[in-house]
N, C-alpha and C positions, 0 to 999 in steps of 0.2 A: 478542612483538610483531614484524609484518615491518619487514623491514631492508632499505637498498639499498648494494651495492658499490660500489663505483667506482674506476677502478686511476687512481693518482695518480703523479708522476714528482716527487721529491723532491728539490732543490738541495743540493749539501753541498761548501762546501771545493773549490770548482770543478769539481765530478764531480753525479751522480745519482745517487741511487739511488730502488727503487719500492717503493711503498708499497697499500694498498688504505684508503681510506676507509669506514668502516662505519657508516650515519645510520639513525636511526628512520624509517621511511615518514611522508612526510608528509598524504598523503591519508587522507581517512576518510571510513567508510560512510555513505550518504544512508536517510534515511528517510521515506516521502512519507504521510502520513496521511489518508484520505478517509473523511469523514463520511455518514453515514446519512441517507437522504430526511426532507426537515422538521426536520433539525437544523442544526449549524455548525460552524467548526472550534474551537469553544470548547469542544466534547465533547473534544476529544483534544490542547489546549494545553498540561497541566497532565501528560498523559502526555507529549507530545513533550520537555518538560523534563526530564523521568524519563529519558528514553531519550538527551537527548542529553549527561547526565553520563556514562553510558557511553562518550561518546568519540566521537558521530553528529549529525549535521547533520540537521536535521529539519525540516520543511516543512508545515504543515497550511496549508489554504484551504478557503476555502465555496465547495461548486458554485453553478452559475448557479439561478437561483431559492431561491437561502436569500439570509439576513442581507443584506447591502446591494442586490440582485436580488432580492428576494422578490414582488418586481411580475410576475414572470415564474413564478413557484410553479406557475398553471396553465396553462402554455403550455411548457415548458422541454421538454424531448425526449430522450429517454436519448442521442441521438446529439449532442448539445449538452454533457451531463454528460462524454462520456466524452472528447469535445474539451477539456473543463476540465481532467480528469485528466492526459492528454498532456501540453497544456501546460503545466502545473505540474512534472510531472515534468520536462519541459525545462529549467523554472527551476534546477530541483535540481541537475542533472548537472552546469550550467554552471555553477555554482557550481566557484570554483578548488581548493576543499581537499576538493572530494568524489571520491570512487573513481565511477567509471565504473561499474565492474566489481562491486560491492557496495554494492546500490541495494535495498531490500527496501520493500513496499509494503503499510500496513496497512490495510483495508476493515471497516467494520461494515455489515450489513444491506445497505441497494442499493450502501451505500460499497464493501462486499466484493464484491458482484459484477461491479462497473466494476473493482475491483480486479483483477481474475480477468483480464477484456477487456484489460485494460494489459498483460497478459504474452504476446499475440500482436502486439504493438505496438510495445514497449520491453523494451529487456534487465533481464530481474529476477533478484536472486540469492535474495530470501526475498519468500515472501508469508504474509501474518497474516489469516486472515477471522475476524472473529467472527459470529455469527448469518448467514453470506453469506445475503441471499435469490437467488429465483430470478424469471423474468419469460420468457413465449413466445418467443421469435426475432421474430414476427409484429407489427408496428406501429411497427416500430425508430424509423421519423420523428416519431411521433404523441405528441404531448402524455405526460409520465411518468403524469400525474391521468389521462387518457382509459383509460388500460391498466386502472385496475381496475373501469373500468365495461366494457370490451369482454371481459378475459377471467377467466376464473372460476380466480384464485392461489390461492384455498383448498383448491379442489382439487387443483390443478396441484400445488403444494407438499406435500401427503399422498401423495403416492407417490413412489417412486426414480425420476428422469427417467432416460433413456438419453442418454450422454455424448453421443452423436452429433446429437441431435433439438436440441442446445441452446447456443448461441452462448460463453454463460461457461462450460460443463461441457466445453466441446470446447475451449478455449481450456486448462483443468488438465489435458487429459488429453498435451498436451504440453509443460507446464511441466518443466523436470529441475531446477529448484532446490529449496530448503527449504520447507516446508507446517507451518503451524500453522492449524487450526481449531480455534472453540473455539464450543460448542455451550449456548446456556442450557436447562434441564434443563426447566422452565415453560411455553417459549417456543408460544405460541398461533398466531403470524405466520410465522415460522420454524419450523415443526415438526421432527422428527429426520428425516423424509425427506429432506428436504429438504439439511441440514447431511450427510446420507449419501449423495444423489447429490452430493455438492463432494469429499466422503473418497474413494466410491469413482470418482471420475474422475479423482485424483492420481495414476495408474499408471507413469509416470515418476517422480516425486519423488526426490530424493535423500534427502529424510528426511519422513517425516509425522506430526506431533505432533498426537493430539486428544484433548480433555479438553470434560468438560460440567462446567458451573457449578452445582452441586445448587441446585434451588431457586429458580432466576433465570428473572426474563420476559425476556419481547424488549427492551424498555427498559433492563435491570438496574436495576430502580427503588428499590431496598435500598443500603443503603449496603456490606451487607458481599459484595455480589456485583459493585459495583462495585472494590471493595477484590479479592474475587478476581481479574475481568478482570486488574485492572493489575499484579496482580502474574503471572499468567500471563503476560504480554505480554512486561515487562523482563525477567523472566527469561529466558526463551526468546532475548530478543532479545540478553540479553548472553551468552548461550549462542553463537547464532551468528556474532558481535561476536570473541567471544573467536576462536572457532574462525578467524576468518580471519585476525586476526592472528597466529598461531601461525607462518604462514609468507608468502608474497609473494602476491598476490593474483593470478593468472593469467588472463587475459582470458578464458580460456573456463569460468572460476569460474562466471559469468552466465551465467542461462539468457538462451540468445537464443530471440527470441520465432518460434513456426513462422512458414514462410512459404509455406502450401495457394495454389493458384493464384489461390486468390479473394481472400486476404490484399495488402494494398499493402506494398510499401516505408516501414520504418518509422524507421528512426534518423535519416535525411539532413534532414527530412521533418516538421516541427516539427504539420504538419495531419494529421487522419485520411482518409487519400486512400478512396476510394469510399465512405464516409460521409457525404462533405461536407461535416462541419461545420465551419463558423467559428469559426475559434481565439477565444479571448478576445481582445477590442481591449486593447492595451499600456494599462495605465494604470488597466484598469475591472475587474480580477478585484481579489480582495481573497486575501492571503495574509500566513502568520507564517515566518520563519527561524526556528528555534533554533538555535545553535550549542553547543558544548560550553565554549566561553570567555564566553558572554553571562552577565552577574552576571543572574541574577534580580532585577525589580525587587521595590519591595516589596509584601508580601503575594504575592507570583508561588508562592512555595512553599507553594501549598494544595494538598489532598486530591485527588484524581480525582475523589470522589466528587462535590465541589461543584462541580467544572469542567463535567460533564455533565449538559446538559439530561436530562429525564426523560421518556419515553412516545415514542422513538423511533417516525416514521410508516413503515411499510416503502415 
């Protein structure tokens, strides 16, 4: 576990002597969880719990147009989602017992690939995609519904895109923290090209873990592929967990997110500058805490499997 020093000057018998104080770190890792198009954060409640007995402060919310916004389902704008995600992460950092510095971001399906975009944006030390999909650069403002009547993703997603041509694959190819993909083996929506233009744009990575779920759609509609996911996840996650408490957390632990010319200013900076989107109004996003001291209320310790909607919309 990291520890902090601190040199102390000791009273004794009208003299001093010194001493070093040695405490447990009191900060701990944040974890922000983003849901899949047409889902909620009630896909990944029941994992945030899971993850935040490891010792992690954990975060899910609904993007704009799900659960209490669903009025906006076909209007919302990936430049509106990924305002969601910013903010939210905001919430998380500023949270007082969260590390700065060990902030890891987990993404299913469009959740994974606004996941991707947060790490040109915000300092990430691990990213988790499962099934990330993919989407053109092209209609960035335009309705998320409009995009699969304008451009043909079943194609687009059957071949390896080139990192460069593509907004979230050019966003991993300068990521330098930790990489977990996880690939369902079924998956009709996400196909493997797809999940292999995300692998092979991690060329930085400090570590890249990928595993396919045998058997599993894009949904995980099964129970024992849901039961896979979550165990790939907490593992992993207390894998990297462990790993940084082994010693002090170093500020440039964090991948800081590139900054290409075309890139804004991102930490200071609560909005997505050349995007434009409007942050969430205070009061109107919807979000969960976990903490690693929150008693579960009851019934709260149920399965993954039941906590996630099924038939995931990409």
């Amino acid at each position: 576990m990291a520890t902090h020093e601190e040199n102390v000057e000791i009273q004794s018998e009208g003299g001093s002597i010194a001493g070093t104080l040695i405490t447990p770190a009191t900060k701990l890792p944040g974890v922000l969880f983003v849901h899949g198009w047409g889902g909620s954060q009630q896909q990944y409640l029941a994992r945030a719990r899971k993850v935040a007995g490891l010792g992690c402060v954990c975060l899910t919310f609904d993007l704009t147009g799900h659960a209490g916004t669903s009025g906006q389902y076909e209007t919302v704008s990936r430049m509106r989602n990924l305002a969601d995600v910013v903010a939210a992460y905001d919430v998380l950092v500023r949270q007082p017992e969260v590390d700065r510095n060990a902030i890891a971001v987990v993404g299913s399906s469009y959740g994974g690939y606004l996941a991707a975009v947060l790490s040109t944006l915000r300092a990430l030390r691990w990213m988790a995609l499962r099934a990330p999909a993919l989407y053109m650069d092209a209609g960035w403002e335009l309705p998320k519904r409009q995009l699969h009547r304008d451009q043909d993703l079943v194609a687009y997603r059957r071949q390896v895109v080139a990192a460069d041509t593509n907004r979230a694959l050019r966003a991993c190819t300068s990521f330098a923290g930790d990489v977990l993909v996880i690939e369902s083996e079924q998956d009709q929506i996400v196909p493997h090209a797809a999940v292999t233009s995300y692998v092979d744009a991690c060329v930085q990575a400090n570590s890249m873990t990928y595993r396919v779920i045998k058997g599993a759609d894009h949904g995980l509609s099964d129970e024992e592929s849901q039961r896979a996911y979550s165990s790939l996840l907490v593992n992993w996650l207390r894998e990297m967990v462990t790993g940084a408490r082994a010693g002090p957390v170093a500020p440039e632990s964090a991948a800081e997110p590139a900054a290409p010319a075309s890139a804004p200013p991102a930490h200071d900076n609560p909005s997505v500058k050349g995007l434009e989107p409007a942050a969430p109004e205070a009061g109107k996003g919807s979000g969960h805490a976990v903490r690693p001291e929150t008693p579960h209320p009851a019934g709260a310790a149920v399965s993954a499997m039941t906590a996630a909607p099924r038939g995931e919309d990409p």
